[in-house]
C-alpha positions in Angstrom: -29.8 -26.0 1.8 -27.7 -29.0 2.3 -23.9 -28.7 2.1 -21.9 -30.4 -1.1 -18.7 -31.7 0.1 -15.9 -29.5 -1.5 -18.4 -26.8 -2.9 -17.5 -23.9 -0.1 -15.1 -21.2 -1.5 -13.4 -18.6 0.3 -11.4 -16.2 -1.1 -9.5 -12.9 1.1 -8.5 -10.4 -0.9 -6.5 -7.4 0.1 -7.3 -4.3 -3.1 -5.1 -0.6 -4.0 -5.4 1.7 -5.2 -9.5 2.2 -5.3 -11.8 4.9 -5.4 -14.7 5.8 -3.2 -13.7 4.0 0.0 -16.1 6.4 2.0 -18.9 6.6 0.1 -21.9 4.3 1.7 -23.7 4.4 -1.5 -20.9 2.9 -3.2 -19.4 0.1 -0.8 -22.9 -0.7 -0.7 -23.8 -1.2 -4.9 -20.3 -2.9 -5.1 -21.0 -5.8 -2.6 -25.1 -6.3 -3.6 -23.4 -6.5 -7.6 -20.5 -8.6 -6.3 -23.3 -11.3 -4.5 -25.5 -10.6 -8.0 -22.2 -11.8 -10.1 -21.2 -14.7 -7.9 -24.3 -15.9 -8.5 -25.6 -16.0 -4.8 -28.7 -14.6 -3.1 -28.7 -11.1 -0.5 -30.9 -11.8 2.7 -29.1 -8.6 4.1 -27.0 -5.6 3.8 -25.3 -4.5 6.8 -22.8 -1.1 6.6 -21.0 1.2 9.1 -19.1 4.2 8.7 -16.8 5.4 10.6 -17.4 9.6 9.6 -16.0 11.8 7.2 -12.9 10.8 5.7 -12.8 7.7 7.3 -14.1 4.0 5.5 -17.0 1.6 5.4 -17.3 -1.7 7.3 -20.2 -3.6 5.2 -21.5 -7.4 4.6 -23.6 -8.6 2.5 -25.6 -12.1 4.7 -25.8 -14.4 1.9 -28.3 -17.8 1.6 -24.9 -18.7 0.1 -22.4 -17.6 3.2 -21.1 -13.7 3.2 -19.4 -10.7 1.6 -17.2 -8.4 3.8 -15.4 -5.3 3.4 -13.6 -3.2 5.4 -12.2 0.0 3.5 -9.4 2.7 4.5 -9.9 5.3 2.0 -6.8 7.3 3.4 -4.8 4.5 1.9 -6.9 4.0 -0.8 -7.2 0.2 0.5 -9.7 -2.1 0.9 -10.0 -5.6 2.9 -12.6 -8.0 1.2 -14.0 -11.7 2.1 -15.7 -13.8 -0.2 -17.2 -17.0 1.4 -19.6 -19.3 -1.0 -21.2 -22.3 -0.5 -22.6 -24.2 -3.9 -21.1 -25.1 -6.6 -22.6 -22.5 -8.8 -21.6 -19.8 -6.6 -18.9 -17.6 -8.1 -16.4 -15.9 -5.3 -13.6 -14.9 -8.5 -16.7 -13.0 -10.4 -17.9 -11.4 -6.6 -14.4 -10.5 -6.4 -13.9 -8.7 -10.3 -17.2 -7.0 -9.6 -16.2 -5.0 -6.2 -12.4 -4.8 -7.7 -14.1 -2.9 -11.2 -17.0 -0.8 -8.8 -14.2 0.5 -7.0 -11.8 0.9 -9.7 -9.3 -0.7 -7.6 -6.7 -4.0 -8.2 -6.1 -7.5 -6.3 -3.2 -6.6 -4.4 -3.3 -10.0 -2.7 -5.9 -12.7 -2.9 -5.5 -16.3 -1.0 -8.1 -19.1 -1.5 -9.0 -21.6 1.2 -11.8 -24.5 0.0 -13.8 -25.1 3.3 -16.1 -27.6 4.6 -15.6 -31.4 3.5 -17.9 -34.0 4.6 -18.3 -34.7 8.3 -17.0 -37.4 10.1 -19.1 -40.6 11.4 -19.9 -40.1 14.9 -20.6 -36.6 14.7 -17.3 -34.8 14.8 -15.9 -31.5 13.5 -15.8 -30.9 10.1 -12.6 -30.8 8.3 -11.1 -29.4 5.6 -10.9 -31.6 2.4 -7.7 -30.6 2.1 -6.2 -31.2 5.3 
């Protein structure tokens, strides 16, 4: 897949107040419907939990990037990354999908657009908007 200057997306997104931060099955459906809604493709699902009471660290390996969540159902909390390469790829509708599935809200969201062009000579890639 070759890269599109100024096509990489990534959101952080800190949710309240949700539901079923402990349930595998859940964390699970919300990120394979959140990479289904942003339009981008699963290679992989990846999930850990931490034992009874306790949350879910998942991500969702994307042809397109990655998904991530980490969850503390104890504070009904949930930390979520959202990085998309493309310009068809949608990170806001990955992001409505996992915030509805765990009937949570957007507490905080930052977006950073990665990934210009690199330079001649073969250096790091910046930022477009640096």
């Amino acid at each position: 897949m070759a890269h599109q200057p100024d096509s990489s997306l990534h959101l952080i997104a800190d949710l309240a107040e949700c539901q079923g931060l402990g349930d595998l099955a859940r964390v699970e459906a919300a990120l394979r419907e959140a990479a289904e809604a942003a339009h981008a493709t699963v290679l992989d699902v990846r999930l850990h939990h931490f034992g009874p009471g306790m949350g879910v660290t998942g991500v969702a390996l994307l042809a397109e990037s990655h998904i991530s969540i980490h969850t503390w159902p104890e504070h009904g909390v949930a930390a979520v990354d959202i990085f998309v390469c493309g310009r068809q790829a949608d990170a806001e509708a990955g992001l409505a999908c996992i915030t509805a599935r765990l009937q949570g809200r957007v507490a905080m969201k930052q977006a950073v657009r990665r990934l210009g062009l690199p330079v001649a000579g073969g250096e790091k890639l910046r930022s477009a908007h640096a």
